[in-house]
C-alpha positions as CSV (number, residue, x, y, z in Angstrom):
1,X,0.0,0.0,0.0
2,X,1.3,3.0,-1.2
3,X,1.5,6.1,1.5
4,X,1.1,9.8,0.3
5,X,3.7,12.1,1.3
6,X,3.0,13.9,4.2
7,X,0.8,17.2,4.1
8,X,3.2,21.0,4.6
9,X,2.2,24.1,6.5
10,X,4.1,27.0,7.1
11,X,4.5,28.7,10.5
12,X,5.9,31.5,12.4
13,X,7.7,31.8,16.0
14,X,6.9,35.4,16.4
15,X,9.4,36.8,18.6
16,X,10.6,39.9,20.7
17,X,12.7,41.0,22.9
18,X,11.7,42.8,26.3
19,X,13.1,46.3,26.1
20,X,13.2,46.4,30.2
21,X,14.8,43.4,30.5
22,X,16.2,42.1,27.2
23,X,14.8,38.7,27.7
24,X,13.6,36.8,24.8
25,X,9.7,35.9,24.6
26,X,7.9,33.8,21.7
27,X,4.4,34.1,21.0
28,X,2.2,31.0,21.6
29,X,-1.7,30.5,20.6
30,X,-4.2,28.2,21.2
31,X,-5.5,25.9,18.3
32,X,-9.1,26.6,17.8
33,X,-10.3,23.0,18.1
34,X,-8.4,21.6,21.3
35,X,-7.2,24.9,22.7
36,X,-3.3,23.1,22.8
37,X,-0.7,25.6,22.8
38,X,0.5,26.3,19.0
39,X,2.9,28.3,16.7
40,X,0.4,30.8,14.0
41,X,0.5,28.4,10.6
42,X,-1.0,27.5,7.5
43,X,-1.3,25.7,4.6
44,X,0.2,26.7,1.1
45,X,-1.1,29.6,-1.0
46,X,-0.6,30.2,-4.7
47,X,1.9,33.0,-5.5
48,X,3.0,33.2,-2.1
49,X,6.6,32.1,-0.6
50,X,6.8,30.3,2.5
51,X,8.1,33.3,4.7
52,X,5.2,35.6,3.6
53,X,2.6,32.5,4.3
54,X,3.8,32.4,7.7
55,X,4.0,36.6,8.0
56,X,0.3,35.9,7.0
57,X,-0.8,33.2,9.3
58,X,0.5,35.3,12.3
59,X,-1.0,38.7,11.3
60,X,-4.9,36.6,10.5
61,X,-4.4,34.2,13.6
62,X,-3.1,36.7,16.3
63,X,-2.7,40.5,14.9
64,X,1.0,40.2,14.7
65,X,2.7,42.4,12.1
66,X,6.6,41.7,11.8
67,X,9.2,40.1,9.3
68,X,10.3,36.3,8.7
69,X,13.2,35.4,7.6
70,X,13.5,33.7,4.2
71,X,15.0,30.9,5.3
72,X,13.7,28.4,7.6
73,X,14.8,28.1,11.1
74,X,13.6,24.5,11.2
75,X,10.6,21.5,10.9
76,X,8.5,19.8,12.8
77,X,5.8,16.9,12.1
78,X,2.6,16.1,13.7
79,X,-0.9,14.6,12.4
80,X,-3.2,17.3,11.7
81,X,-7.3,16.6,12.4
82,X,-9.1,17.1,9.5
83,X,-12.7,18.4,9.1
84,X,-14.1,14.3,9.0
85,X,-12.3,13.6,11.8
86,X,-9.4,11.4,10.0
87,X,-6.0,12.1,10.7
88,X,-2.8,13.4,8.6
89,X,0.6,13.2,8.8
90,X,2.1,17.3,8.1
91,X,5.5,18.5,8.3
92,X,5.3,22.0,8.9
93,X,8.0,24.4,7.8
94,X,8.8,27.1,11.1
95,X,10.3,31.1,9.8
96,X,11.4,32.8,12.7
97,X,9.3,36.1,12.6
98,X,10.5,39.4,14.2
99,X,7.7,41.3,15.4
100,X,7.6,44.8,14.3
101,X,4.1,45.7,16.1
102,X,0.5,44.3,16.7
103,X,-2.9,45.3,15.6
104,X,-5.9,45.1,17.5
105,X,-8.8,44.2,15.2
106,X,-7.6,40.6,13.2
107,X,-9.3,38.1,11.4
108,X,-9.3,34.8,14.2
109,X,-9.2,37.9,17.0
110,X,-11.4,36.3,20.2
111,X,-11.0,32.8,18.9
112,X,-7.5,31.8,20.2
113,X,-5.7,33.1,23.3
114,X,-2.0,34.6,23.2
115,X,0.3,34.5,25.6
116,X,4.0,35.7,25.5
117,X,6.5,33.3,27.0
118,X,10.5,32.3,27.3
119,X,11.6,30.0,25.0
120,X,12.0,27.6,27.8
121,X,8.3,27.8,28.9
122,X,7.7,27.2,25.4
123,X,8.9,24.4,25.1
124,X,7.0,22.8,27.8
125,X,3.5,23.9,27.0
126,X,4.1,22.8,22.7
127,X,3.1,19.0,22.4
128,X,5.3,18.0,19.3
129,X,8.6,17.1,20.0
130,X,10.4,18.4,17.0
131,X,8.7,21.8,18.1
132,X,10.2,21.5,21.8
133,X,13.5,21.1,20.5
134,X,13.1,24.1,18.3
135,X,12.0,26.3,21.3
136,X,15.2,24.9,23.1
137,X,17.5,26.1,19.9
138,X,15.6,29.1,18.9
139,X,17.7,31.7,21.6
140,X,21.1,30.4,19.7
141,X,19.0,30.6,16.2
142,X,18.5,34.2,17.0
143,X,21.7,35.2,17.7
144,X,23.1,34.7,14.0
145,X,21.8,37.3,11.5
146,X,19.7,35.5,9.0
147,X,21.3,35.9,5.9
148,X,19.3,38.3,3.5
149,X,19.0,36.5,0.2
150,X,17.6,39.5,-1.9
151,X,20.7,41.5,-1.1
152,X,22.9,39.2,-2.2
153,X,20.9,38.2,-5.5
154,X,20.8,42.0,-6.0
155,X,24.8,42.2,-5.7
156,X,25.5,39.5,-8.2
């Protein structure tokens, strides 16, 4: 029996840093079916590259306006519930997004709850594995400047 490759989403870590203290915080949300603590992601959209559908997904499913880098900080896999109830494996492709500000009316707004955490807490509240490990690497991830591939295409 053949098995179809699994399902991909695209998702944020929306992140800031404190200006009193300096410490790092990451954005968490709940899922709107089982109110589990989640990263803002979504499926695929024509014409759109993988940062912007994760810029997207966290401006529609918690207000967050900011920048992701282009290339991905990492991946995670989990089985997705869909609408009949059957189960599919996705690997979902994570952007680190730098947020810039927030807005106050969004799309999902009153659906999900937010909460701004340490990497650390993340980690323990996030269900997937791959997704706790991400949290645990994400301070070090942060550190390096993500290298701007539209520059250097520009300079060539």
């Amino acid at each position: 029996m053949l098995q179809r490759p699994p399902r991909q989403q695209f998702a944020a870590i929306c992140h800031r840093t404190r200006k009193k203290t300096g410490e790092l915080e990451v954005l968490l949300i709940t899922s709107r079916d089982t109110g589990r603590w989640v990263i803002p992601k979504g499926w695929h959209m024509p014409g759109k590259q993988p940062h912007a559908i994760a810029e997207r997904e966290a401006f529609e499913e918690a207000g967050i306006k900011g920048k992701a880098g282009i290339e991905p900080v990492g991946y995670y896999t989990y089985m997705k519930k869909m609408r009949g109830g059957h189960k599919v494996p996705t690997r979902v492709q994570v952007h680190a997004l730098d947020v810039k500000g927030f807005v106050k009316e969004f799309p999902e707004k009153g659906v999900r709850r937010l909460e701004w955490v340490s990497c650390a807490e993340a980690a323990t509240r996030v269900e997937e594995p791959e997704l706790k490990s991400l949290f645990l690497e994400f301070p070090k991830l942060t550190q390096m400047p993500a290298p701007n591939i539209e520059k250097a295409a520009k300079r060539a």
